[in-house]
N, C-alpha and C positions, 0 to 999 in steps of 0.2 A: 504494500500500500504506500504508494511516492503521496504526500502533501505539499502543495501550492503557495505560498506564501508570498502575497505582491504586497511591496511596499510603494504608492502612485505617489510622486514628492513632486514639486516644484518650490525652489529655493528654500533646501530644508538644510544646508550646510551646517546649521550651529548643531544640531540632533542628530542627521544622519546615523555617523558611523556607532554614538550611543546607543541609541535602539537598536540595529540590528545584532550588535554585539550583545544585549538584552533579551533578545529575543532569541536569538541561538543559543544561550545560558539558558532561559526556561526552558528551552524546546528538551535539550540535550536530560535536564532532569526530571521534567514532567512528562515528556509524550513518546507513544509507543510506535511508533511511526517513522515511515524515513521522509524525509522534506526536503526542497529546495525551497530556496528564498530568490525571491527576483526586484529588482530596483526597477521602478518603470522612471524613469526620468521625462518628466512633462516640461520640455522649454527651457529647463532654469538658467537663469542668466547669473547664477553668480557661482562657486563653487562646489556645487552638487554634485556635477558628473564627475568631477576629478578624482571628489570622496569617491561618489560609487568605484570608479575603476579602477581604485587601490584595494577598497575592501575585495572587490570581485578576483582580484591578482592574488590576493594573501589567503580567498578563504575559497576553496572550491564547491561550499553550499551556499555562494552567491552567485547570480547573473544578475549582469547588468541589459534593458532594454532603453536604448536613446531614443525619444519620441519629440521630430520636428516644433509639433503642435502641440497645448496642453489641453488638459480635460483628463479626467479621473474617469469617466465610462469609455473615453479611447484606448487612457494605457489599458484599464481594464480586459476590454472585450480584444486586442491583441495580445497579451501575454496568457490570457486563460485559451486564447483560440488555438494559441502553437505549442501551449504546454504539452506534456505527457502525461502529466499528473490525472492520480485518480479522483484525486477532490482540489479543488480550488478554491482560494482564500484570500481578504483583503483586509486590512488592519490599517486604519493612520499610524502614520508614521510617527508622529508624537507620543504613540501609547497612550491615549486619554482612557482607553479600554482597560480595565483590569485583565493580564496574561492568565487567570486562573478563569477565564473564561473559556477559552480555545479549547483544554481539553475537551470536554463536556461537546460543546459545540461540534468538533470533528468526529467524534465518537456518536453520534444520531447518527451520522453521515454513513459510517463506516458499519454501524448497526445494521442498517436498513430503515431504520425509524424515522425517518427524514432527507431529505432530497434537497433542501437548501435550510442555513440553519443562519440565524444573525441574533446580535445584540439588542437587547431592549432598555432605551433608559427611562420607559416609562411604566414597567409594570412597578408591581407593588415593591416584589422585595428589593428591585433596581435600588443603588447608591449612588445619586447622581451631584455632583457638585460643577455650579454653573449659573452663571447670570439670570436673575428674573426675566430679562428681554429673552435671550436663549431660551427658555424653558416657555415662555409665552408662545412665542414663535414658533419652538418644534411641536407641541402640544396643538395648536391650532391647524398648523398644516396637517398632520395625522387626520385628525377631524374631518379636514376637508375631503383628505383623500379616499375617507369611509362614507362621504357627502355623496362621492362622484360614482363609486367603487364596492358601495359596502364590503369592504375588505374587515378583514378579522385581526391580522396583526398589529402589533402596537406601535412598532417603531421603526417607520424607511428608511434614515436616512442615519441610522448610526452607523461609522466605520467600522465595522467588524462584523465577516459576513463569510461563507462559505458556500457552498455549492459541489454537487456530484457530476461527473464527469457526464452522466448521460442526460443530466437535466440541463446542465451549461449547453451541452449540443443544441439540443431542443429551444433552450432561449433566447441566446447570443445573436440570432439569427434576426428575431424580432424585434430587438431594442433599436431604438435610433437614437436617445440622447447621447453625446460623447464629453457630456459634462456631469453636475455634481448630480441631475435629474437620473441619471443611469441605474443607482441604485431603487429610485423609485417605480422606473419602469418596471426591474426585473423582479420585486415583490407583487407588483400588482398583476404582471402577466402570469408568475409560477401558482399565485394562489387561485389564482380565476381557471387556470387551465389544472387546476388538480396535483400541482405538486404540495409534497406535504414540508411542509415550514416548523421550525423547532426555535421559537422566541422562547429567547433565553436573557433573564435578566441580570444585568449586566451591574457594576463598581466603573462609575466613570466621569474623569473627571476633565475642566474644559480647561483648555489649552489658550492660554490669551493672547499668543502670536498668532492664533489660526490665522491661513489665507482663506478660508472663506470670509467672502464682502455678503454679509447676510442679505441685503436688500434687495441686490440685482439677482443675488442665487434665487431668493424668493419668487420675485418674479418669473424667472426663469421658467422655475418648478411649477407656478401657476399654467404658465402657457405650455407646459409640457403635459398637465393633468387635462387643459383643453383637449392640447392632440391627441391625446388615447385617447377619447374622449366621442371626439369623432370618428377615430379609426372604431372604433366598436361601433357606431351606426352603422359605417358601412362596409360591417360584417367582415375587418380587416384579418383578425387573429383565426388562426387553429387551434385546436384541440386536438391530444394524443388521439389517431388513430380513427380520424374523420373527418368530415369538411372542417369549413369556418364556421364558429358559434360567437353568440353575442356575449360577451364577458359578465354582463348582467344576470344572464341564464346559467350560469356555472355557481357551483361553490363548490368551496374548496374542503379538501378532504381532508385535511386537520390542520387546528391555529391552536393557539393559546390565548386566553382572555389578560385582555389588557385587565391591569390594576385601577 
């Protein structure tokens, strides 16, 4: 069982090589598993790729991927597309995520118990530390997107996210955002279309250098929940192992209740 680990960075030089070095320390004594680790480098214009391409020289459970353009659902959906790996996975690079989450997370995957598995910082026993605006913000949008969607899960757009080799096949295909929207297409498509989802609550904490610019992301995300939106009128998506159905007409074969 190979696991996936992308770290999507644009100008994360002060953190880089800390985190990965942290995260190959946890891996090595928590997880039962073999892993690679991938650097997606999105654009960064200051010393990001240089880190990457030392650590990737000195440590052979890293690859580095150099990506012209940025956008978090581009590196994404090219590093999990050419992986080999049997499960794929995404993590900020910051570690805002508690590492004592991942086990857990990989293991639904590897059970059979799940098909795609992510972080939740809003169910109940979630430990979430973070701005009132934040917590307004990501709270509201969830809302909306059970507004548009009645979807089940709690939380799209926490960094920390995994996925099965044959559900990635299946989905990577249909997403179009190649920004921060990406993680929200591919909860709304996996749940609608019957894969089974293992929200899992998460210790996490906010990172105040974030490069997310919340305001324009927002938007973003609003106009991204339009376009599925209409792609479901007209009758855009498939379903395992038949025509196109309407997203509205599906539910999903297992969630967890938000807190």
């Amino acid at each position: 069982m190979l696991v996936n680990i992308t770290f999507p960075v644009y100008n994360e030089e002060a953190q880089l090589a800390s985190s990965v070095r942290s995260l190959k320390r946890f891996l090595l004594e928590h997880c039962r598993f073999d892993f690679e680790s991938v650097i997606a480098n999105n654009a960064s214009t200051d010393r990001t790729l240089a880190i990457a391409l030392e650590i990737e020289r000195t440590d052979h459970a890293v690859r580095v991927v150099d990506l012209p353009l940025k956008g978090r659902g581009r590196a994404l959906k090219q590093v999990w597309t050419q992986s080999k790996a049997d499960i794929l996975s995404y993590m900020d690079v910051d570690l805002s995520t508690d590492l004592s989450a991942f086990p857990p997370m990989i293991e639904s995957l590897r059970s059979g118990e799940a098909d795609l598995g992510t972080g939740s910082r809003l169910m109940k026993a979630s430990q979430t530390t973070r701005s009132l605006k934040r917590q307004i913000i990501s709270r509201s949008y969830n809302i909306l997107i059970r507004a548009f969607f009645r979807t089940r899960f709690s939380d799209a757009q926490c960094g920390f996210k995994a996925i099965t080799r044959r559900a990635a096949d299946a989905l990577l295909p249909w997403i179009e955002d190649t920004g921060w929207f990406f993680d929200t297409e591919l909860m709304v498509l996996a749940e609608k279309l019957g894969y089974r989802i293992f929200d899992l609550p998460v210790t996490w904490v906010e990172d105040v250098d974030s490069r997310v610019r919340i305001i324009s992301t927002a938007v973003a995300d609003v106009r991204g929940l339009i376009r599925m939106k209409i792609n479901v009128y007209r009758n855009h998506y498939p379903y395992p192992g038949g025509p196109s159905v309407r997203l509205s007409h599906v539910h999903p074969v297992s969630a967890t209740e938000e807190g």
